[in-house]
C-alpha positions as a printed NumPy array, in Angstrom:
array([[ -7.918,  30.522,  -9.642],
       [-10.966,  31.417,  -7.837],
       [-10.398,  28.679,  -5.655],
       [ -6.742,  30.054,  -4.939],
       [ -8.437,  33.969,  -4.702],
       [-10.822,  32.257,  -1.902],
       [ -8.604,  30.868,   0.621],
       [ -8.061,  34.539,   1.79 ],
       [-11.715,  34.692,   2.573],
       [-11.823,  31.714,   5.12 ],
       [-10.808,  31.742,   8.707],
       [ -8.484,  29.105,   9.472],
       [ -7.075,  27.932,   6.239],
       [ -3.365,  27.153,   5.824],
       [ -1.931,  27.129,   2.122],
       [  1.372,  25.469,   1.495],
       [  2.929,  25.226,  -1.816],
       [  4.269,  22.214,  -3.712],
       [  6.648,  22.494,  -6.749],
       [  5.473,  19.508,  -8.192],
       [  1.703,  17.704,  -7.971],
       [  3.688,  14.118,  -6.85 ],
       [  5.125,  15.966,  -3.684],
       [  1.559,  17.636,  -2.708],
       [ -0.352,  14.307,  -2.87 ],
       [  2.801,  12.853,  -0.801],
       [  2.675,  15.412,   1.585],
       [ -0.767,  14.801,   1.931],
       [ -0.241,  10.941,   3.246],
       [  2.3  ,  12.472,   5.599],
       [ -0.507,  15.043,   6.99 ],
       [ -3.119,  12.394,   6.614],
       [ -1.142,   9.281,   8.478],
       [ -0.383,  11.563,  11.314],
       [ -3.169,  13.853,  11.762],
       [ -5.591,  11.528,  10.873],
       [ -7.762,  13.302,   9.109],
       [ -7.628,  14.522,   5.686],
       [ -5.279,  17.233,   3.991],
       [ -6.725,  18.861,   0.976],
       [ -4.948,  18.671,  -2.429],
       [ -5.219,  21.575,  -5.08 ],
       [ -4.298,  20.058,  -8.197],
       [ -4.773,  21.484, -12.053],
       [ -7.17 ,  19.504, -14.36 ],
       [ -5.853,  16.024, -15.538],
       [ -2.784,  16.477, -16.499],
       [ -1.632,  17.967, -12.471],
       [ -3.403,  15.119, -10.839],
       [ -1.533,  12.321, -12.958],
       [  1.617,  14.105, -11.735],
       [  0.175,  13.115,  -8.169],
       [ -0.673,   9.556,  -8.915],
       [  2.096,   7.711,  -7.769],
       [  2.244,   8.904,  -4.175],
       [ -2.133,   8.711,  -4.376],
       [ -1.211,   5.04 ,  -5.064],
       [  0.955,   5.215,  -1.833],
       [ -1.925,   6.761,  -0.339],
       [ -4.213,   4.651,  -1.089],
       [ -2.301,   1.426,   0.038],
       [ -1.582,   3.121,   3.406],
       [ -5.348,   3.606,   3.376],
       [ -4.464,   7.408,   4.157],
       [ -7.565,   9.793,   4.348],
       [ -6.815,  12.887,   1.418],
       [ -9.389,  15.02 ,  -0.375],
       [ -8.299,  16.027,  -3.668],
       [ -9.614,  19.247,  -5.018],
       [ -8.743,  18.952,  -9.037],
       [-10.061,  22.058, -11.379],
       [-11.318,  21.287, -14.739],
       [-12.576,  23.158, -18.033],
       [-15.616,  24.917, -17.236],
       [-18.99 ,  23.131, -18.204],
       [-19.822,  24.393, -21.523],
       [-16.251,  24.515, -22.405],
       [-14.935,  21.118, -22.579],
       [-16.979,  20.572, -25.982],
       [-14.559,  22.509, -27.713],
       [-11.877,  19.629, -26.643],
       [ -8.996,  22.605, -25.548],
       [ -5.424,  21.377, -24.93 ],
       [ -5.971,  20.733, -21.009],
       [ -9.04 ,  18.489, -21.776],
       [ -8.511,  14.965, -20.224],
       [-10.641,  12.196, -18.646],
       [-10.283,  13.7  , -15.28 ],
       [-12.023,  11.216, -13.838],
       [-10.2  ,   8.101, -15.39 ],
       [ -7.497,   9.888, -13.973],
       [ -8.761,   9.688, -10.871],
       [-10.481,   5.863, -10.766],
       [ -7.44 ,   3.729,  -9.54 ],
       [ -6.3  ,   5.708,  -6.571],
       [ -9.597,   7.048,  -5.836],
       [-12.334,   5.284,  -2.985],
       [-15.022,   8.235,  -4.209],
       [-15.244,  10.632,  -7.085],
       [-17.722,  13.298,  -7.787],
       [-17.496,  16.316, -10.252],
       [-20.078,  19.189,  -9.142],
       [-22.452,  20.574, -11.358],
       [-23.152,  23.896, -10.465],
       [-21.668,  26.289,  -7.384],
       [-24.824,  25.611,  -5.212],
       [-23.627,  21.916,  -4.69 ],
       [-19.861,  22.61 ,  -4.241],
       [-20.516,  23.292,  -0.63 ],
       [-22.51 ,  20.36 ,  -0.036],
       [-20.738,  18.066,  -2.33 ],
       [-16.365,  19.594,  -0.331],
       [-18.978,  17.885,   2.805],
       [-19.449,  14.573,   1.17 ],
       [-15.888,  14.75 ,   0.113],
       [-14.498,  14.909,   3.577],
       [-16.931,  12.532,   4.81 ],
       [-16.272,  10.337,   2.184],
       [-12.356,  10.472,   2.942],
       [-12.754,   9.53 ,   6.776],
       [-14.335,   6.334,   5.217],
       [-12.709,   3.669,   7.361],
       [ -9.955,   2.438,   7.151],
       [ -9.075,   5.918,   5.213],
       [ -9.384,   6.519,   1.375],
       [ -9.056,   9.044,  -1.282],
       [-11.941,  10.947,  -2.02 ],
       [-11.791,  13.485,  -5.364],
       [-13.551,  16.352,  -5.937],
       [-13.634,  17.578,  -9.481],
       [-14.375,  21.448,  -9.982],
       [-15.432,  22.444, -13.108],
       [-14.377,  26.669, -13.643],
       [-17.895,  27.886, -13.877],
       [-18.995,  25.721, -10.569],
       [-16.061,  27.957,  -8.78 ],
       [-16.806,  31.305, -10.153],
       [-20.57 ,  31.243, -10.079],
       [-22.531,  32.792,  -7.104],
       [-23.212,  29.873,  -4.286],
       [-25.801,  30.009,  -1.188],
       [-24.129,  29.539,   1.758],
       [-21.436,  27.187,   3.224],
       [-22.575,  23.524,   4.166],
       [-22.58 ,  22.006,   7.53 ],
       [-19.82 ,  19.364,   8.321],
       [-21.183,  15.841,   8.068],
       [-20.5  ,  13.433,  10.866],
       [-17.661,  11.133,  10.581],
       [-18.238,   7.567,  10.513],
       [-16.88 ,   5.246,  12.845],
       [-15.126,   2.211,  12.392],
       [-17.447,  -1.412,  11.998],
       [-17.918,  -3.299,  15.461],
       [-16.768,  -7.115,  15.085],
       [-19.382,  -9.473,  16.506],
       [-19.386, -11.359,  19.028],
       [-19.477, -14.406,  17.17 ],
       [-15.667, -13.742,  15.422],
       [-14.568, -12.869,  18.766],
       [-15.683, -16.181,  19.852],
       [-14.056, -18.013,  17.269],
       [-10.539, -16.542,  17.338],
       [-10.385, -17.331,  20.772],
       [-11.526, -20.513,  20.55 ],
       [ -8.574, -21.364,  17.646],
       [ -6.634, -19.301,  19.946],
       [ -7.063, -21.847,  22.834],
       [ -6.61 , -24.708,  20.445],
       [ -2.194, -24.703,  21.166],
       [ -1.739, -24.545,  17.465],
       [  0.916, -22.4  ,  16.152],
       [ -0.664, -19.146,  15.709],
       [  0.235, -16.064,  14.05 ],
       [ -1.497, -12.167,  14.345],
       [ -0.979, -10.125,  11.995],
       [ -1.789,  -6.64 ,  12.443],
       [ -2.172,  -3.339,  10.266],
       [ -3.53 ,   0.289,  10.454],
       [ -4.582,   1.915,  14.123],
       [ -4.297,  -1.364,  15.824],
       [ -0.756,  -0.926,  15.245],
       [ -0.999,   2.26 ,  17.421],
       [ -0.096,   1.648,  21.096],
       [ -3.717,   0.676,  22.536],
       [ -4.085,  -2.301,  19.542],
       [ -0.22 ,  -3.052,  20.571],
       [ -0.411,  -3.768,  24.049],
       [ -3.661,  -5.907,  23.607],
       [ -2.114,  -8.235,  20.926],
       [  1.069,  -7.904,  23.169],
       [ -1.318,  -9.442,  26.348],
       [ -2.859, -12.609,  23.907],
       [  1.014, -12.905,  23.038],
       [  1.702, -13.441,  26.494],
       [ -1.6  , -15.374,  27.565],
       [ -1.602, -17.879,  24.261],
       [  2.005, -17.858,  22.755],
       [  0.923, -16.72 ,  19.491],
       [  3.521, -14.689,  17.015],
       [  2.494, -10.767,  16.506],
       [  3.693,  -9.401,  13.202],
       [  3.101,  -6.656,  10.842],
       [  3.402,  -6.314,   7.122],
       [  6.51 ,  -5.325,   5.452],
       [  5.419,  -1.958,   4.492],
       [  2.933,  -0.722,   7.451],
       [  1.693,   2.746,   7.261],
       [  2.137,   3.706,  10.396],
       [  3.494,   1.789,  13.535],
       [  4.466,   2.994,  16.906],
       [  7.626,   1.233,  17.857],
       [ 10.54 ,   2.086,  20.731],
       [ 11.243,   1.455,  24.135],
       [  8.041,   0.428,  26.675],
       [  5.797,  -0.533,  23.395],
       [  4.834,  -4.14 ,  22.264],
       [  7.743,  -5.203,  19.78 ],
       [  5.872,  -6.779,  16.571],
       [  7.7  ,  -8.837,  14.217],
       [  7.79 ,  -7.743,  10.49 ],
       [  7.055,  -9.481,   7.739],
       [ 10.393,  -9.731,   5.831],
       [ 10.641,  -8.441,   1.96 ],
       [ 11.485, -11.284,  -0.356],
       [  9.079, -13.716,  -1.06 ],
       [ 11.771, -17.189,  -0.033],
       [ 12.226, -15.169,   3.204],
       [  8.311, -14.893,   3.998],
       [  8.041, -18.399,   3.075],
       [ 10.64 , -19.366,   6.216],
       [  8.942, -16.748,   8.068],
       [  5.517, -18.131,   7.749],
       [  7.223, -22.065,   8.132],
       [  5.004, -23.875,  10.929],
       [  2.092, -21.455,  11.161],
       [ -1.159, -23.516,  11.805],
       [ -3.28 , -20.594,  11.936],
       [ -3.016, -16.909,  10.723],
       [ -5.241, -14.572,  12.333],
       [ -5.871, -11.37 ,  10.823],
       [ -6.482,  -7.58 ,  11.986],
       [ -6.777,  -4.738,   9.448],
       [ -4.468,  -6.715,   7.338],
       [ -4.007,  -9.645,   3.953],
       [ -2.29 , -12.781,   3.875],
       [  1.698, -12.039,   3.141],
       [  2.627, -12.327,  -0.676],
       [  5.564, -12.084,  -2.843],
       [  5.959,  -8.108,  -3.923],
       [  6.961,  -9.814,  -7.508],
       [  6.173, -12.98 ,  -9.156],
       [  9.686, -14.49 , -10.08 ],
       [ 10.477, -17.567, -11.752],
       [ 10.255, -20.529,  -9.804],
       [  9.661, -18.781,  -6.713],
       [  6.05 , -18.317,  -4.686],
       [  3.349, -15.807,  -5.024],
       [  1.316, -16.774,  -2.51 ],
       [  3.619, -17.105,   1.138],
       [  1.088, -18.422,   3.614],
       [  1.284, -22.558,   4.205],
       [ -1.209, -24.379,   1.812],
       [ -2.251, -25.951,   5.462],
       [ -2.404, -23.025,   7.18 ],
       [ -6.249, -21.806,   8.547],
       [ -6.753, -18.294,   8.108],
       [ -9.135, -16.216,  10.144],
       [-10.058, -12.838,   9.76 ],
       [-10.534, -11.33 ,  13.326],
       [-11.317,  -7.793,  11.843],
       [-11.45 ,  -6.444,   8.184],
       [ -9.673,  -3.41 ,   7.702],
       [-12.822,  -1.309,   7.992],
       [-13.499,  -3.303,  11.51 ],
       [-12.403,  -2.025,  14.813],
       [ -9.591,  -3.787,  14.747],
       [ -8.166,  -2.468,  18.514],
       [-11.434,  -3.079,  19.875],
       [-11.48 ,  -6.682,  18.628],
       [ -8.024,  -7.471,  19.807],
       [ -9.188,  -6.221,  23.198],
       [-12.084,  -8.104,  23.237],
       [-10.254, -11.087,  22.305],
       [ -7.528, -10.583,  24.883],
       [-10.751, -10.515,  27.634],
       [-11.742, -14.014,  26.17 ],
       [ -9.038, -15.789,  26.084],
       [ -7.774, -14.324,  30.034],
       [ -5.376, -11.961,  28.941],
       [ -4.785,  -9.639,  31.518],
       [ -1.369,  -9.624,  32.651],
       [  1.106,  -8.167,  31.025],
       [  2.137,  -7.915,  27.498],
       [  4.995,  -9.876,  25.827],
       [  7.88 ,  -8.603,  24.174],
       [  7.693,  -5.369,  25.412],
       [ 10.759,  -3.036,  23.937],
       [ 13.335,  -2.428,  26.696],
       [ 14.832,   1.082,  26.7  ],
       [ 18.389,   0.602,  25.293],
       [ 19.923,   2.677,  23.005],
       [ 22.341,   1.614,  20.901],
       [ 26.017,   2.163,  21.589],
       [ 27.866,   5.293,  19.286],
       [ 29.512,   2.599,  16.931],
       [ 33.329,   3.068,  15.632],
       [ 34.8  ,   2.227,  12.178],
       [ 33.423,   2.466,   9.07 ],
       [ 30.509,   4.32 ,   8.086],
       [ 27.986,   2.527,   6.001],
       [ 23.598,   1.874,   6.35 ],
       [ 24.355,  -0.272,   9.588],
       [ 26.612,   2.013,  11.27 ],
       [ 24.425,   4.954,  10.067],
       [ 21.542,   3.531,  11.12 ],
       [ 22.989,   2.443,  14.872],
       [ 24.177,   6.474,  15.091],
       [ 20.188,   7.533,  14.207],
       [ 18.996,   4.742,  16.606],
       [ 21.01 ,   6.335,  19.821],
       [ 20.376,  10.533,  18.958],
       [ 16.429,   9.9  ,  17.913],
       [ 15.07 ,  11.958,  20.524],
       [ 11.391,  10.423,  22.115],
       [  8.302,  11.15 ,  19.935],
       [ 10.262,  11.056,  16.309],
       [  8.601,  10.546,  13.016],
       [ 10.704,   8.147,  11.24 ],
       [  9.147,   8.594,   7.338],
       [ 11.299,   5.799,   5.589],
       [ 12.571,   5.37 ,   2.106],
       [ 16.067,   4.167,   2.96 ],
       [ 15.127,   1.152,   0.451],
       [ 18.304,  -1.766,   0.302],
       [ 19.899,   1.22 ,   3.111],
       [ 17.568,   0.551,   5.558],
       [ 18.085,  -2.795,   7.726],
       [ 20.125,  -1.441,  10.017],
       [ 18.096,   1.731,  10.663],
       [ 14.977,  -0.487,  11.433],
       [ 17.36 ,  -2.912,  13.679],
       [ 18.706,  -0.191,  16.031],
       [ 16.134,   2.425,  16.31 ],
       [ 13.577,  -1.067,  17.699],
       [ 14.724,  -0.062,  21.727],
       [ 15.39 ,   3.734,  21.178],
       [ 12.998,   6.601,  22.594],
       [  9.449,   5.689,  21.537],
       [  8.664,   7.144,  18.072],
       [  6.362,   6.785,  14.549],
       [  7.309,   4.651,  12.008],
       [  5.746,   5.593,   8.44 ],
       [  6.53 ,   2.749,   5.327],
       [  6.868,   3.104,   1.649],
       [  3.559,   1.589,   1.282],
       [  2.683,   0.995,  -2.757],
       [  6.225,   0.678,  -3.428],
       [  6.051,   3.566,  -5.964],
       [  9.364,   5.338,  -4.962],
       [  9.709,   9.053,  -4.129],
       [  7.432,   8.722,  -0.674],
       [  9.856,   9.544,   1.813],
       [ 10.502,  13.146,   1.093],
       [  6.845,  14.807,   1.18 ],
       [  5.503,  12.146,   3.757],
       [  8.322,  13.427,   5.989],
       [  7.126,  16.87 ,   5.225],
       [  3.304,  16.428,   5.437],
       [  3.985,  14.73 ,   8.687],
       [  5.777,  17.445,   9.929],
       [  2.826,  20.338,   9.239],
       [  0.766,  17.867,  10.796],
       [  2.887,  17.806,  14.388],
       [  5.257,  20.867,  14.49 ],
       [  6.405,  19.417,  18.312],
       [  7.677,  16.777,  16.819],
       [ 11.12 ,  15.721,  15.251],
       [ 10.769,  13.955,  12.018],
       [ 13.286,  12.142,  10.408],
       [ 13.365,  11.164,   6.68 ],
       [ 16.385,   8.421,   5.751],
       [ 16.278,   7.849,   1.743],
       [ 18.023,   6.418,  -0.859],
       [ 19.663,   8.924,  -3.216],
       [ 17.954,   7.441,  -6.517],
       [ 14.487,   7.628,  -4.766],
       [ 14.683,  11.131,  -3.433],
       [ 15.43 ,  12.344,  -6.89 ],
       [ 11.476,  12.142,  -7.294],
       [ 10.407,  14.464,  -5.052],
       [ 13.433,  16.93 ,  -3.689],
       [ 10.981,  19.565,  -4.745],
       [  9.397,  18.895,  -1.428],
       [ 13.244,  20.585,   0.297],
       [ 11.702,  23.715,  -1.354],
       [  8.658,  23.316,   0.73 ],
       [ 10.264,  21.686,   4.116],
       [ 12.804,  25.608,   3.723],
       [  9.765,  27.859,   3.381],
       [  7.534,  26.211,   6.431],
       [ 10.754,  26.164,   8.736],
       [  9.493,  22.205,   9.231],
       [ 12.023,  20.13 ,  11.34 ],
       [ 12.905,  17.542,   9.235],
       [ 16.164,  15.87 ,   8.925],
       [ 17.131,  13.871,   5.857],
       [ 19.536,  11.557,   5.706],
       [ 20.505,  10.764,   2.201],
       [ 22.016,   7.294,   1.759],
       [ 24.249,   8.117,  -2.004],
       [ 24.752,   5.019,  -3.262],
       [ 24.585,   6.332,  -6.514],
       [ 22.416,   3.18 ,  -7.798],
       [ 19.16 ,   2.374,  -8.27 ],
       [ 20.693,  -0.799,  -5.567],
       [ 17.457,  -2.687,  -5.018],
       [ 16.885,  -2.706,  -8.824],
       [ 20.422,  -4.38 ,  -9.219],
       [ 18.826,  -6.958,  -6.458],
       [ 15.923,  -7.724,  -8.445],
       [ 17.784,  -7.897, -12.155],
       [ 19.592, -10.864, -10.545],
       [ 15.975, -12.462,  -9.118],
       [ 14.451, -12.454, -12.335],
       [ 17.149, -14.786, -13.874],
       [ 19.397, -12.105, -15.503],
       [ 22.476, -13.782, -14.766],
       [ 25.228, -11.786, -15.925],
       [ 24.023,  -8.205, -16.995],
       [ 25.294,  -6.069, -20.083],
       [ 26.904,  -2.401, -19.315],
       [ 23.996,  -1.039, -21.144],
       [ 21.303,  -2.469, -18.742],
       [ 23.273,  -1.744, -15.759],
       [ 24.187,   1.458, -16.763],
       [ 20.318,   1.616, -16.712],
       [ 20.582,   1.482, -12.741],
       [ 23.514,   3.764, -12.247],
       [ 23.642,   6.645, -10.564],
       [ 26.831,   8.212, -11.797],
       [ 28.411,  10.556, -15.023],
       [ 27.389,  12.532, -13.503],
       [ 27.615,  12.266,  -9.917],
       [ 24.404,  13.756,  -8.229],
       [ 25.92 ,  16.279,  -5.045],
       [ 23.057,  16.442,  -2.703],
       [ 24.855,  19.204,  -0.403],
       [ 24.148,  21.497,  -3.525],
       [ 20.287,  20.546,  -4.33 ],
       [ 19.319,  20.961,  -0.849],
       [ 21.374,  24.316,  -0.643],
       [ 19.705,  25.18 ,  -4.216],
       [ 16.489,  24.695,  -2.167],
       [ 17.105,  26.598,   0.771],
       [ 17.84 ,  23.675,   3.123],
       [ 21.281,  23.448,   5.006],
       [ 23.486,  20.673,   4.437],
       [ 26.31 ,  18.84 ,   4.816],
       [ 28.095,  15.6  ,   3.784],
       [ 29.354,  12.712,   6.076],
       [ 32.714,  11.148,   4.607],
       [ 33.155,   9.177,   7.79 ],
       [ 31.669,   7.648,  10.459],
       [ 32.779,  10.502,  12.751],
       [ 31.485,  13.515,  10.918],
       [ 28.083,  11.768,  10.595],
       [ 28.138,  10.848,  14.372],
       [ 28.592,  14.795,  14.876],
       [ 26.413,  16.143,  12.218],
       [ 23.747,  14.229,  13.031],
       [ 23.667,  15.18 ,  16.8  ],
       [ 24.017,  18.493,  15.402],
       [ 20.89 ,  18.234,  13.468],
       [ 18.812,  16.353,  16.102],
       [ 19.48 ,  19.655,  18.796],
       [ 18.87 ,  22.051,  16.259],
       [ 15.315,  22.92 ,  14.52 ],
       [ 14.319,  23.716,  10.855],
       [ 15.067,  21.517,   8.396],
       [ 18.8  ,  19.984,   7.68 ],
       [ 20.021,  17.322,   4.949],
       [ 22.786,  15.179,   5.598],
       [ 24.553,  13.364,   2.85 ],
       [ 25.982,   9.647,   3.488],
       [ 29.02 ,   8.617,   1.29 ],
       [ 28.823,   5.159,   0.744]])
């Protein structure tokens, strides 16, 4: 509380409520992928920051820099063992790259510093402050100078020297890329050793953040199941890597692989993912003569207005021709979202933002933390209907800012990409208690009334047409909108 009485006492702060923990700490990631730099969470005790965990475990895969501010039971309190008493900082371990609890109100200063420093970590991490009461209400000193940020690792000359030596060896080479080298600087290098040496550029299935659209380097993606990686990865000699792992399967199944890169296959790490990994590509571009142009650059060609039924493709072709240049695409369209990703690849240059962890419930506040974090911007949030039951609270929050967001709710009414992977594990033929398990209806969940419940306007597409228009509608209009697929 003293915390919350304080934020009217500092120049420059901006407070935004969350209805529920797991929408702050998503909203967070939005802020923190875009901005990058950290958001701060304000999160009660234990009990509110294990409410946050799964989207801190999104966070944390999209190596997303957030500072998490969690109160606790005041010093000489938590002897008593009161209802609220937890093991804060168990909580806290698995999502968390640093974790301090202060001891008194003349470190807090010093130790919200470290914090922040500790967050800008490279690549990005989670760094949690734990308050104790009496460290908030006691009487401090004096406010505690920023610390400097540090700066990515520099890759040495020797690695540089060896990737372009395997890169001038004709083998069948693959690059693939993660974090800011997928930004458009790291792009258009990888795109010029694409074009100088023939090697394959690819990112990971679920990238944090990649800029994508017309006049940027096109990067293959890794596909989702692990039979499909395996034909994706067929033939590749070498793998050279940038901020990023070797590709494996997202689940063990039976009789399929775990691990998806060729048993032959040599890998090389050209930059770990707390390595400059846009400096190294450039650097490796200049040693292997790369200084032409880049390959596969996007042409600018949007997608025709498509006629017939409306379903994820057709959907997906109508977002790829309004999305207006500079977009924030924050993705959770799940088994909906091929098409999207197929037809928005040549429209306006935009931001692409991945369910990252795979814990579902993402889309929603990362749309809305990446639109505090560029107000000029459009952002657009498709989702599947099961997984934006998570965190709708985050409508509530999108209404009150006035953020321009646009969902598009693909209702499905199933949990669809659970039905997927029932089948993969060798459930052959289901009961109608298991798949009722998955299902989505009795009752039928109307998302035209939860967003108006939450202050955000909405409407339903039926057909093809009335999306086409609704969605134009949405994309010349500002403030947030929700717009309700029927498939």
């Amino acid at each position: 509380m003293h915390f919350v009485a304080a934020v009217d006492e500092v120049e420059g702060m901006r407070t935004i409520l969350g209805l529920f923990e797991g929408a702050v700490t998503g909203m967070a990631d939005g802020y923190g992928r875009m901005a990058e730099k950290p958001a701060a969470t304000l999160l009660h005790l234990g009990p509110g920051l294990a409410n946050g965990l799964a989207n801190l475990h999104n966070a944390r895969r999209a190596a997303t820099p957030i500072v998490n501010v969690v109160g606790n039971h005041a010093t000489y309190h938590a002897q008593y063992d009161p209802p609220l008493a937890s093991d804060v900082i168990g909580f806290a371990r698995p999502v968390s790259g640093w974790i301090h609890s202060s001891t008194s109100a003349a470190a807090v200063a010093t130790d919200g510093a470290r914090a922040v420093q500790a967050a800008l970590e490279p690549p990005g991490q989670i760094a949690t402050l734990i308050l104790p009461a009496d460290t908030a209400w006691l009487e401090a000193e004096r406010p505690a100078p920023a610390l400097p940020s540090p700066g990515p690792a520099a890759v040495s000359d020797e690695v540089i020297d060896d990737v372009a030596a395997a890169l001038k060896l004709g083998r069948s080479t693959m690059i693939l890329v993660r974090g800011a080298a997928l930004k458009e600087r790291g792009l258009a290098a990888a795109g010029r050793i694409a074009a100088q040496t023939g090697a394959r550029i690819a990112c990971d299935t679920f990238a944090p953040r990649c800029q994508r659209g017309a006049g940027r380097v096109q990067m293959e993606r890794i596909p989702y199941f692990a039979e499909q990686i395996l034909e994706f990865m067929q033939g590749t000699q070498q793998l050279i890597l940038v901020g990023a792992k070797p590709p494996v399967s997202f689940f063990a199944y039976p009789d399929k692989a775990s691990w998806c890169t060729p048993e032959d296959c040599r890998i090389l790490y050209l930059a770990h993912e707390n390595e400059d990994g846009v400096a190294s590509l450039e650097a490796v571009a200049e040693a292997v003569g790369a200084r032409g142009q880049s390959a596969n650059i996007a042409a600018s060609v949007r997608p025709d207005l498509p006629t017939g039924k409306l379903d994820a493709y057709t959907a997906g072709q109508v977002i790829g021709h309004f999305l207006p240049a500079g977009a924030i695409i924050s993705d959770e369209a799940a088994t909906s979202g091929i098409g999207l990703y197929i037809f928005t690849a040549n429209s306006a240059p935009h931001d692409y933002l991945s369910l990252t962890g795979g814990s579902i419930g993402q889309g929603l506040p990362v749309a809305t933390g990446a639109a505090v974090a560029c107000p000029d911007r459009k952002v657009v949030c498709p989702h599947g209907d099961g997984g934006a039951m998570y965190t709708l609270q985050a409508l509530w929050t999108q209404a009150r800012e006035n953020l321009d967001v646009t969902t598009v709710i693909f209702a499905n009414h199933s949990y669809a990409i659970l039905n997927v992977e029932l089948m993969r594990v060798g459930v052959a033929n289901p009961g109608p208690k298991a798949l009722s398990m998955l299902d989505l209806h009795n009752p039928t969940l109307d998302w035209v009334s939860l967003a108006a419940g939450m202050g955000v306007e909405a409407s339903r597409s039926q057909t093809l047409e009335e999306f086409t228009d609704q969605f134009a509608s949405a994309m010349n209009q500002g403030g947030p909108r929700l717009i309700e697929v029927m498939l």
